[in-house]
NUVO-270675 format. One record per residue (C-alpha): residue number from 1; residue in one letter; x, y, z. Coordinates in steps of 0.1 Angstrom, whole numbers. Example, Ala and Ser with C-alpha at 12.3 -4.5 7.8 and 13.67 -1.06 7.14 Angstrom:
BEGIN
(1,"A",(123,-45,78))
(2,"S",(137,-11,71))
//
This chain:
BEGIN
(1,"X",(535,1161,791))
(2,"X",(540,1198,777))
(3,"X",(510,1215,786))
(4,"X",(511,1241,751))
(5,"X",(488,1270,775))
(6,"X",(519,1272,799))
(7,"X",(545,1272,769))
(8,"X",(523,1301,752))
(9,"X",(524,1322,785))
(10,"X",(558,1317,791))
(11,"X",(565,1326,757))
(12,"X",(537,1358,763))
(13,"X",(557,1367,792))
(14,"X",(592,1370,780))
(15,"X",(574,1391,746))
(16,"X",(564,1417,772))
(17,"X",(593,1417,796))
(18,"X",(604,1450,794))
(19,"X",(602,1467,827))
(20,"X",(615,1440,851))
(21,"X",(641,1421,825))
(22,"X",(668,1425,856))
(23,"X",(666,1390,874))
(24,"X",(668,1414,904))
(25,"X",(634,1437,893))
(26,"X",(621,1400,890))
(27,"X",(627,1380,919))
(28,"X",(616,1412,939))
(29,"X",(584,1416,920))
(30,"X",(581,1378,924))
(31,"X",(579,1383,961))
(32,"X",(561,1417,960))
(33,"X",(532,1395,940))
(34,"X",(534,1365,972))
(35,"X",(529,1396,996))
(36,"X",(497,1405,976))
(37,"X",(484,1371,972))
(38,"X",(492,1369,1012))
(39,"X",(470,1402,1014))
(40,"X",(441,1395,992))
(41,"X",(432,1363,1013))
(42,"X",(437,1380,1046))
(43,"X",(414,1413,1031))
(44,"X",(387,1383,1025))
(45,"X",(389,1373,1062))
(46,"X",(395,1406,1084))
(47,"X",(374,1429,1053))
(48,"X",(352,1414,1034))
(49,"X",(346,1387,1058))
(50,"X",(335,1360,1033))
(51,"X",(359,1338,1041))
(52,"X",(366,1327,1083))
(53,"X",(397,1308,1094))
(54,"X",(394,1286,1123))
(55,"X",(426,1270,1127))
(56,"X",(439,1245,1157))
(57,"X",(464,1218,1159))
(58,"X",(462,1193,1129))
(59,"X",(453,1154,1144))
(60,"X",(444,1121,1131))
(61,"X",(445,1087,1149))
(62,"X",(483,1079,1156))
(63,"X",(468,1041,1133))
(64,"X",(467,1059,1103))
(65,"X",(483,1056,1070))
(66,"X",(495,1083,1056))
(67,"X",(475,1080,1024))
(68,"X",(445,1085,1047))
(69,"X",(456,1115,1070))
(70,"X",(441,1136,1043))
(71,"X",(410,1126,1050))
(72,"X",(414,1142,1088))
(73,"X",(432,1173,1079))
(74,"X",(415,1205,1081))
(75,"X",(418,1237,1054))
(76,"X",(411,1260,1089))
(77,"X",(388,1276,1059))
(78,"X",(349,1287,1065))
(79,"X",(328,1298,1037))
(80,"X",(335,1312,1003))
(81,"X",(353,1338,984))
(82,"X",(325,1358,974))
(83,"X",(328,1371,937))
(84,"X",(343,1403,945))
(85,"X",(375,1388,968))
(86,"X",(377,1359,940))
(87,"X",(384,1383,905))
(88,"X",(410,1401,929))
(89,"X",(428,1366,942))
(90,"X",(423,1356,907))
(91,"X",(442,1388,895))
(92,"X",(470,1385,920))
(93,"X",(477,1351,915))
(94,"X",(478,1357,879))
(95,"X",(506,1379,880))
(96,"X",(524,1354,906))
(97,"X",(524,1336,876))
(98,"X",(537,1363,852))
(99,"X",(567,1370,875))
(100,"X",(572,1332,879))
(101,"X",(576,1329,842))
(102,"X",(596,1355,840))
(103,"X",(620,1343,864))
(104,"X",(620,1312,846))
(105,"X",(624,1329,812))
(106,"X",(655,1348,827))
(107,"X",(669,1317,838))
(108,"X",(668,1300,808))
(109,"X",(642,1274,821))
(110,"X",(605,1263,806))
(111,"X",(580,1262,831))
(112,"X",(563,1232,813))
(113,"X",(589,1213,820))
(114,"X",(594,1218,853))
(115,"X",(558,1216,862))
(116,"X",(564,1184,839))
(117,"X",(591,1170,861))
(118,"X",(574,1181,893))
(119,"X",(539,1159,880))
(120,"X",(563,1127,876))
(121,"X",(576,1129,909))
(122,"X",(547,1140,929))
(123,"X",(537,1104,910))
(124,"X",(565,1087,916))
(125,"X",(574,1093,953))
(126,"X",(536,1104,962))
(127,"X",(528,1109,998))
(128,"X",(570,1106,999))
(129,"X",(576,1141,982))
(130,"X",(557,1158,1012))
(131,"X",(587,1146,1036))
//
């Protein structure tokens, strides 16, 4: 199950590392991009204010499976990302996913596969995997 998009960015990514080819540049760029993905949803709360969070404790009637807990667990999310706070999470999540590939590019991995192997055993093991 290699998806051939992923294989093509990977393969984008490692064409255009130049900058951050040191696994250390990487991995802290890696982080610095979580940081701003972090940011950009808080900015959407506390300044745009298109989004709300609501959060309290997480419950569901002690009875239930754990296939169904899902159906009582709460995102703590109110509203929408309005247009403006979605094309910059859409931005900083995309290059989380340049800095991802490049890790895995320095490391002699292919993302495909690993989202590959992930896929089979979030299918395998299911509600399992989340233990």
């Amino acid at each position: 199950m290699k998806s051939q998009v992923v294989a093509e960015f990977q393969g984008k990514v490692a064409e255009l590392l130049v900058r951050h080819r040191s696994i250390i540049d990487s991995l802290t760029k890696f982080q610095e991009s979580t940081a701003k993905v972090n940011r950009s949803i808080a900015k959407a709360v506390t300044g745009c204010g298109c989004l709300n969070i609501k959060a309290s404790r997480q419950s569901f009637p002690p009875e239930t499976d754990l296939k169904d807990c899902g159906k009582f667990m709460d995102s703590h999310l109110q509203g929408q990302l309005c247009e403006h706070c979605r094309e910059v999470l859409e931005e900083v999540l995309g290059n989380h996913l340049f800095y991802l590939a490049a890790l895995c590019h320095l490391l002699d991995t292919d993302l495909s596969d690993i989202i590959s192997k992930e896929y089979q055993r979030l299918s395998m093991l299911g509600y399992f995997r989340l233990c």
